[in-house]
N, C-alpha and C positions, 0 to 999 in steps of 0.2 A: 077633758074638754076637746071639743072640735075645734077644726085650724080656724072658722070664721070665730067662734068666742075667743079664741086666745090673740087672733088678731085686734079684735077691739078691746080687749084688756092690756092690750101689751103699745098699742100705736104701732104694731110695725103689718105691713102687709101681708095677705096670706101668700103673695106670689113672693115675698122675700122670705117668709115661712120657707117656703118649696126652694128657696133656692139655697137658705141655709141647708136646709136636708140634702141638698145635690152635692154641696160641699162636705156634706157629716160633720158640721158644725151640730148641729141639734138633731134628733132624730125623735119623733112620737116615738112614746113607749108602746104601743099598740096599733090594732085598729078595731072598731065595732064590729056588728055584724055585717052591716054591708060595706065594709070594706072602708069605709072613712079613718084618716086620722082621730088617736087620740094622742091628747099631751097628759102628763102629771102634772103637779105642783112641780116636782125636780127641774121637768121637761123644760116650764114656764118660769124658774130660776135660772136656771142658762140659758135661756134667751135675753133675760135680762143684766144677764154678766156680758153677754157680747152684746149689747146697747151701748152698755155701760164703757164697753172697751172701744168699741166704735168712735165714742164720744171724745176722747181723748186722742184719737188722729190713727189708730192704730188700724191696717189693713186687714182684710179678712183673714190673710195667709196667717199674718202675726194674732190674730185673737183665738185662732186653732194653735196656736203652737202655745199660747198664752194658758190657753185650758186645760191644752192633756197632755206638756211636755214636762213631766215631773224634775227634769233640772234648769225648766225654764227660768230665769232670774228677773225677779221685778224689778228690782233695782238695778240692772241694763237696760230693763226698758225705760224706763223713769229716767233713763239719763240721756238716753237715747232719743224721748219723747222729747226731753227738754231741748235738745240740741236743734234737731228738727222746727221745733215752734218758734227758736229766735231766728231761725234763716229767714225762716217764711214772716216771721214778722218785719225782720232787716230788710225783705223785698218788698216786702209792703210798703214800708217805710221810704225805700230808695225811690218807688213808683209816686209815691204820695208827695215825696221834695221835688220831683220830676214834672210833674202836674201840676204844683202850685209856682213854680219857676216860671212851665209855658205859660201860663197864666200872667204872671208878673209882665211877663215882657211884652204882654197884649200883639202878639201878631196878629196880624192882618188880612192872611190870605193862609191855604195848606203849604206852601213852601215856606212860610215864615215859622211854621207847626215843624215842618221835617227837620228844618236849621237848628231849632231850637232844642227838637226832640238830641238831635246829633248831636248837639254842644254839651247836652245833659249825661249824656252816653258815653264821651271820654272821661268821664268825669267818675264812671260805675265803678265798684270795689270788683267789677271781673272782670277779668281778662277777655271772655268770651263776648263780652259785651260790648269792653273799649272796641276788641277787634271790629266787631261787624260794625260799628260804628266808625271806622277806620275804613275800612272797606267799601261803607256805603258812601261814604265823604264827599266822593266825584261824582255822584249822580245828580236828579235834576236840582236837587238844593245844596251846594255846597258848602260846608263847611266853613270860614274865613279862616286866612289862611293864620292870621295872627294863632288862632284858637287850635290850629293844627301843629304848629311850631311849639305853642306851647308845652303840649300835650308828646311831641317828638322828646322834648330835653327832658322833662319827667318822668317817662316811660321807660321801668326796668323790664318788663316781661318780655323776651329776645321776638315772641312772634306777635305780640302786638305792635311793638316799634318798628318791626319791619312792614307790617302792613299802614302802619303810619309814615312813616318814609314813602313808602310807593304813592300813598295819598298827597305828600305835600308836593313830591317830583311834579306827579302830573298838572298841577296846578302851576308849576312853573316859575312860582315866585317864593317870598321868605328869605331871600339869602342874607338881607341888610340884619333882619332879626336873627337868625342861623349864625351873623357877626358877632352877635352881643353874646349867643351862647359860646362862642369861642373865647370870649372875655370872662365868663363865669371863673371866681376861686374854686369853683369845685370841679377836680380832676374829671367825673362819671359825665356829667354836662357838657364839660366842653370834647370828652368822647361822642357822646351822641350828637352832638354839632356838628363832628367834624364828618361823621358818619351821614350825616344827614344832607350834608352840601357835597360829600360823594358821589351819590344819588343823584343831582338837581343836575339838569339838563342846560347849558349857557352859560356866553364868556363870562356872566357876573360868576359865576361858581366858580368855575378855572380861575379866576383871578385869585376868589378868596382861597382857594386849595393853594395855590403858589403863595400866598402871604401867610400860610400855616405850613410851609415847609421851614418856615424862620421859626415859628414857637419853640416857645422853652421847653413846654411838653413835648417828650420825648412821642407820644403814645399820640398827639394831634400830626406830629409829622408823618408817624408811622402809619395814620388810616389816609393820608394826603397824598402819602408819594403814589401808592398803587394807582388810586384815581387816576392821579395826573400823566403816568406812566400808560395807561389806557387810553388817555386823549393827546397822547404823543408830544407832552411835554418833557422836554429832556433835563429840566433842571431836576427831576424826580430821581434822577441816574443815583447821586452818591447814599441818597436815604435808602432805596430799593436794592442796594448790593448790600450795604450792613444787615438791614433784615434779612437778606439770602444768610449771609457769614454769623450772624446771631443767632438763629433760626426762631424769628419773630417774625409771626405769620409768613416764612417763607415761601410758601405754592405760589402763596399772590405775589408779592414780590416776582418772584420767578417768571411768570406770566407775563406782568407788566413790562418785564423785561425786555420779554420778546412782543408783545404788541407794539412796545417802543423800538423794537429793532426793524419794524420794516416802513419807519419814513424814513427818508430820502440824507442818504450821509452818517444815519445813525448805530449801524449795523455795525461798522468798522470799531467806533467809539465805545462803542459800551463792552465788544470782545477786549478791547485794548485795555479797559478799568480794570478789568475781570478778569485779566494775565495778571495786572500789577497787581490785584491786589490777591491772589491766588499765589504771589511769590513772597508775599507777607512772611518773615519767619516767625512770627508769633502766632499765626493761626495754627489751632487743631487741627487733626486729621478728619472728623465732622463737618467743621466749618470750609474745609477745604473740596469735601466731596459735593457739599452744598455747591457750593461755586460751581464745580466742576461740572454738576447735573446745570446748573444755569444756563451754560454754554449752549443745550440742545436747540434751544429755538433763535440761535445767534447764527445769521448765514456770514456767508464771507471767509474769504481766506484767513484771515487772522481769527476767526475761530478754529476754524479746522487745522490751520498749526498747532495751536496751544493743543487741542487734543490730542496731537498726532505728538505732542511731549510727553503730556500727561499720560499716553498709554504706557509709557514707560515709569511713571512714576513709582519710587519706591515703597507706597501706600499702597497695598493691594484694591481698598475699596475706589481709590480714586483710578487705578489704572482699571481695575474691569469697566470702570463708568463709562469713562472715556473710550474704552474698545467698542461698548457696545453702543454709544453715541455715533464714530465713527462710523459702523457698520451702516448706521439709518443712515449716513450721508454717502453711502454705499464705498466705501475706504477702506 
């Protein structure tokens, strides 16, 4: 048969003919005298295996591996097929709950559409989704913030929560509600509450960081002090040196330390904890070089003594620390 008979026998085009052959998916088994395709019977049997396979979602790559890869396995693709057709039906599905919601809630105008779309979008089983959805939050339709907050204390995936935290900050509000997740019995919640009003820009935030340095949770004071140690709160002093000497999140700690040592008075105070409690006899040798590294970003004389102790100390890791601290103070 010629490629126009097999095209009408078969439904498929002669130019998808031509381009199965480009592929060597099919090939005529011949050609006439003048040069024309022909097909077999065979020819026009595998054309209609790769119909066949087509029809079932399978790519062209995969219906050539399918035909002439003799340890090809059906039953991988059969499973594989399957796997593939519930995503895409779960997306469907998620598009179609998504649709019938905007719907529901009869907006008004396109920005009532994008609000809506975005409230739907926190809500996606993907991360990839929440995110942009998280990201788009503060443009022209934003988000409320209730719906942001909420979606902050629920959120396990670390870089969608983060780009939800930047979305509620710049909004600037949420803190009364950011309260109530600090109230949560569940330990993960009132983490990401505490995490979340570290971020927020304003005295309401400082306030509530200062009334989470009193929790019971250990792990709410712990993401509180750093904050508060950044915005030159000094009551953060005694939570931010145990995290140095525990080595729980100690860098920030560290930091915090020294962002708090250069307002006005504070410099002296906190080298002076950081001796006391650097003379702890119960602390490690660990916990002790923690300290010790602490001191770097402490100016003032009563830093630079305690170093000029510590170079002496009978811990080798804590005396090189100290030498080479020293030296950056040029000593």
């Amino acid at each position: 048969m010629l490629i126009g008979e097999v095209a009408r026998r078969s439904g498929v085009s002669a130019r998808m003919l031509r381009h199965y052959e480009s592929l060597g998916l099919v090939r005529p088994t011949g050609r006439n005298d003048v040069g024309y395709r022909e097909y077999s019977g065979e020819d026009v049997r595998r054309i209609f295996h790769i119909e066949s396979l087509r029809s079932l979602g399978l790519s062209l790559r995969e219906v050539g591996r399918a035909l002439d890869d003799p340890g090809f396995s059906p039953a991988g693709l059969v499973d594989d097929l399957v796997r593939r057709t519930r995503e895409r039906i779960a997306s469907e599905t998620e598009l179609l709950t998504r649709l019938s919601r905007i719907g529901a809630a009869g907006p008004g105008d396109w920005e009532g559409v994008l609000r809506t779309v975005a409230l739907q979008a926190l809500g996606s089983a993907s991360p990839g989704t929440r995110q942009r959805a998280a990201l788009s939050s503060a443009g022209e339709a934003p988000v409320p913030v209730e719906a942001l907050v909420e979606a902050v204390l629920s959120e396990r995936d670390p870089g969608v929560a983060g780009a939800l935290r930047w979305a509620l900050a710049r909004t600037g509000d949420g803190v009364p509600l950011l309260a109530e997740g600090l109230a949560s019995p569940v330990a993960a919640v009132r983490a990401r509450a505490v995490r979340a009003v570290a971020g927020m820009p304003g005295e309401a935030a400082s306030a509530l960081l200062r009334d989470a340095l009193g929790h019971p949770d250990v792990a709410v004071r712990q993401y509180a002090a750093p904050a508060l140690g950044a915005r030159g709160v000094a009551e953060a002093l005694p939570t931010l040196i145990d995290m140095v000497a525990d080595a729980v999140r100690d860098v920030d700690a560290a930091d915090a330390l020294g962002a708090l040592a250069t307002g006005p008075g504070t410099a002296e105070r906190i080298a002076s904890v950081l001796v006391d409690r650097l003379a702890d006899p119960a602390l490690d040798a660990p916990a002790r070089r923690r300290l010790t590294q602490a001191l770097a970003d402490i100016p003032g004389p009563t830093a630079t003594r305690a170093l000029g102790e510590l170079a002496e100390d009978g811990d080798r890791g804590v005396a090189v620390t100290a030498v080479y601290l020293l030296g950056l103070r040029g000593r």
